[in-house]
N, C-alpha and C positions, 0 to 999 in steps of 0.2 A: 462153771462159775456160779458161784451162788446169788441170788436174789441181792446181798448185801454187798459184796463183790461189785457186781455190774451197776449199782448204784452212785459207788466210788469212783468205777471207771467213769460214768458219764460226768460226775463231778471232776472229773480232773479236765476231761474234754473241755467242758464250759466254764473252767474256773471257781465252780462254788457248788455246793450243793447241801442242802439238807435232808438228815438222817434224822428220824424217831427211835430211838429205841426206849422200848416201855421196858418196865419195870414188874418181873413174873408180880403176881399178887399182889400188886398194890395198884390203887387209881390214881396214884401222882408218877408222872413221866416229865423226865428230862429232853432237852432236845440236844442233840448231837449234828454240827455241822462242819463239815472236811471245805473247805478255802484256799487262800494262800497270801503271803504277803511277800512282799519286797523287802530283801534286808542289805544295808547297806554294805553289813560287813562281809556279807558271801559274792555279792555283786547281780543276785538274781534273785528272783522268787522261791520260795519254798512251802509247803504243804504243811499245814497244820488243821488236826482238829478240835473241834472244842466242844466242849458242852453246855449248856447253861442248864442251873437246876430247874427244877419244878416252881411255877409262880415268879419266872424270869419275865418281864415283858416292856415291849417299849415305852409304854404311859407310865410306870414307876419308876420312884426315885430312890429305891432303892440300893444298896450298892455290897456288891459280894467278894468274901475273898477268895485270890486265886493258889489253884494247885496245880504245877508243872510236871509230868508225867516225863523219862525220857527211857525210851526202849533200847534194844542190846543190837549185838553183832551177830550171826543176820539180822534183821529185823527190821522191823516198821510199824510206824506210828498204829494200823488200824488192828494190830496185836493186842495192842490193850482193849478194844470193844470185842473181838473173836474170844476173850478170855474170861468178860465178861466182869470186866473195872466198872463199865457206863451201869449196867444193871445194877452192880455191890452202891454207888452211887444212889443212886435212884431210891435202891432200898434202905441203906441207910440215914438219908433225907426224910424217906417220909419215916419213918419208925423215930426221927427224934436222936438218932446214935451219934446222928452230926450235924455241923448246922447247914445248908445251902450252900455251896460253895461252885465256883468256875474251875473247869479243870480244861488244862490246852495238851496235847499232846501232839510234839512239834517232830517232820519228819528231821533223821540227824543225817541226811546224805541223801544221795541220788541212785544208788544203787542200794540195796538192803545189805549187800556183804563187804560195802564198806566199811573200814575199822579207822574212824578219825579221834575215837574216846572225849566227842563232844569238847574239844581242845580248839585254838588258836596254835594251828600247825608252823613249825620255824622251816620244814620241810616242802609245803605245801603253802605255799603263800597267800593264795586265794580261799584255804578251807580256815576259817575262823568263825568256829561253830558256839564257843564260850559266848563272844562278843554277839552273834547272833541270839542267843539267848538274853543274857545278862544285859542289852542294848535293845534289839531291835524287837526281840517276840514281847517282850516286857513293855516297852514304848507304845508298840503297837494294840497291846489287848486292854492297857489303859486309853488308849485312844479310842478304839471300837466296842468297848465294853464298860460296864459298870461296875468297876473293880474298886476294891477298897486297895489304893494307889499309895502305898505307903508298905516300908519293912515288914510290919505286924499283920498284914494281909497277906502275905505270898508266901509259899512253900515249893519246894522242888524233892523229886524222888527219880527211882528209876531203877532198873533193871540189869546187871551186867556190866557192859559198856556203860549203860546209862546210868548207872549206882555209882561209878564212876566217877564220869560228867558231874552227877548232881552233886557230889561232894564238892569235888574242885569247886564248883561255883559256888556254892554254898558257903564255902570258906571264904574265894576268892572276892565274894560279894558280899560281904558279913552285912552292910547296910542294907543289903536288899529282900535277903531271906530269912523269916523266921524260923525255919524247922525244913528239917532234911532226913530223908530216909532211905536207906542204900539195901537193896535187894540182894546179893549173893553178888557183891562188888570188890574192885579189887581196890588198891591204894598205895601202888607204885606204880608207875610210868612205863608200859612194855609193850608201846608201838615205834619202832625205829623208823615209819613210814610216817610218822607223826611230828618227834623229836629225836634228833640225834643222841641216843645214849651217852647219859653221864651230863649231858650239856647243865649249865644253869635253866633252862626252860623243861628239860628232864624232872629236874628236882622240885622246880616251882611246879608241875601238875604230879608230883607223887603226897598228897598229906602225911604218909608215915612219916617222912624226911622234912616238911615245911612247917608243919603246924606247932614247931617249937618258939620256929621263929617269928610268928605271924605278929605284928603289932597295930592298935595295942595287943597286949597277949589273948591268947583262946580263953582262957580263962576267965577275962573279965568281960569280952567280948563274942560271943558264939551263937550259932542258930541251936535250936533242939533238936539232938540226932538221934536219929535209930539207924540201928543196921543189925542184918542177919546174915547167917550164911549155913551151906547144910554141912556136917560131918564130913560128906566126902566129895565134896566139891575142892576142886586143885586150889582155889584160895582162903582156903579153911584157915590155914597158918597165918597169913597175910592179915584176913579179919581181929584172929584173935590177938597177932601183934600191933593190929591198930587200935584193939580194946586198951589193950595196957598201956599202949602209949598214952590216948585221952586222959587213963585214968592215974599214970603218972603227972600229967600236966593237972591235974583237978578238973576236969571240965567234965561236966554233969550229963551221961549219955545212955543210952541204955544197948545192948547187945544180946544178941542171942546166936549158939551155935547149936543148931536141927538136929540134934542126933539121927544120925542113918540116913539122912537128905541129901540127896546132889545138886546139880546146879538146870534150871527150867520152873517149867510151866507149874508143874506137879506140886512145886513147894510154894512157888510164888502165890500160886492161887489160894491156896491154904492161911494166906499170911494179908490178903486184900482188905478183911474188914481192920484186923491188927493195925494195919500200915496206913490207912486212910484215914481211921480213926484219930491217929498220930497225929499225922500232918494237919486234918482240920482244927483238932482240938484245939492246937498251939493259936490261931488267927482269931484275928480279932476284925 
């Protein structure tokens, strides 16, 4: 177990704990702290970490926007600091790339190899992970935090699963997120542990099939998306059928397909200053 590992662990023991991770080469550091909160739509506690940037502190009145990180299937929230998000953060803060920003990165299950695709399950009565987001992590980080608490502050992204997730909400929350960015994500509905194939709750979490219908239209109303995906990752076809689809509807996005890339760490990493850049820009 590593030094940063075992840190986590005693954090979960005691309910809270704080992490530093500095920032190679630079003297401004963010702080990183793993928690938990209560959410009413899962019915229990759940793990989340957060960060707050550099020149965060209690005597200011300052107030920062926030960025929602949501990680894949296996996986877990402390994937984003092992891969070295909190550092790209840090470093981008102080260099000026972006402005200060809060980023939460919220565990999406209780086991890592759960596949719930960050949904409000029709299967699964109790897993209602959307509402936990889009409700209770959102409630709560304007609660405990100095969030600029409003649409034009908040961004959501993520990974796989989580690229996913962050779409769905991202649409299904249009008044909540400014700007959304989907990692090597997919954008039809392919957990039957989740939603009964074909159902109306099918289609309401696939965007290829809903975002025609969304009203008022995507068009006049939309967060700023980005999404990529690599050449040979099995949802290459999927991404670029959701390029056209946007771009049949008009709605203003940007895409890219990785030539020669597949689906991990390898490319995701490669794409962190990209993607983060994205999402801060957009806030206000």
């Amino acid at each position: 177990m590593t030094r940063r590992h075992a840190l986590v662990a005693l954090a979960l023991a005691a309910g809270v704990a704080a992490l530093v991770v500095p920032a190679r080469g630079s003297s401004l550091r963010g702080r990183l702290v793993t928690t938990t909160l209560h959410s009413g739509a899962l019915g229990r506690r759940e793990r989340v970490l957060v960060y707050t940037p550099p020149g965060y502190s209690a005597s200011s009145t300052r107030r920062y926007p926030v960025v929602i990180l949501l990680h894949g299937v296996p996986g877990r929230p402390e994937e984003f600091v092992d891969h070295g998000v909190v550092g790209r953060l840090d470093r981008l803060i102080a260099t000026g790339a972006i402005q200060p920003v809060i980023a939460a990165f919220p565990a999406g299950s209780d086991r890592p190899e759960d596949d719930n695709e960050w949904a409000d399950s029709e299967v699964r009565g109790g897993e209602r992970w959307e509402s936990f987001l889009a409700s209770d992590l959102v409630r709560w980080l304007n609660a405990r935090y100095r969030t600029t608490a409003r649409r034009a502050g908040r961004a959501i992204g993520g990974d796989s699963m989580g690229a996913f997730g962050a779409m769905n909400v991202a649409l299904h929350h249009r008044d909540e997120f400014a700007a959304v960015s989907a990692w090597s994500g997919y954008f039809n509905a392919n957990t039957p542990s989740v939603h009964h194939p074909g159902s109306p709750l099918w289609r309401a979490y696939s965007p290829q099939l809903y975002a025609g219908s969304l009203q008022p239209p995507l068009r006049s109303l939309h967060p700023r998306i980005s999404f990529y995906v690599g050449g040979h990752d099995q949802f290459a076809a999927e991404n670029v059928a959701f390029d056209r689809r946007l771009t049949s509807l008009g709605v203003p996005h940007r895409f890219a397909l990785v030539r020669g890339a597949g689906h991990g760490w390898d490319l995701w990493s490669r794409h962190f200053d990209s993607e983060l850049k994205f999402l801060a820009r957009g806030l206000r």
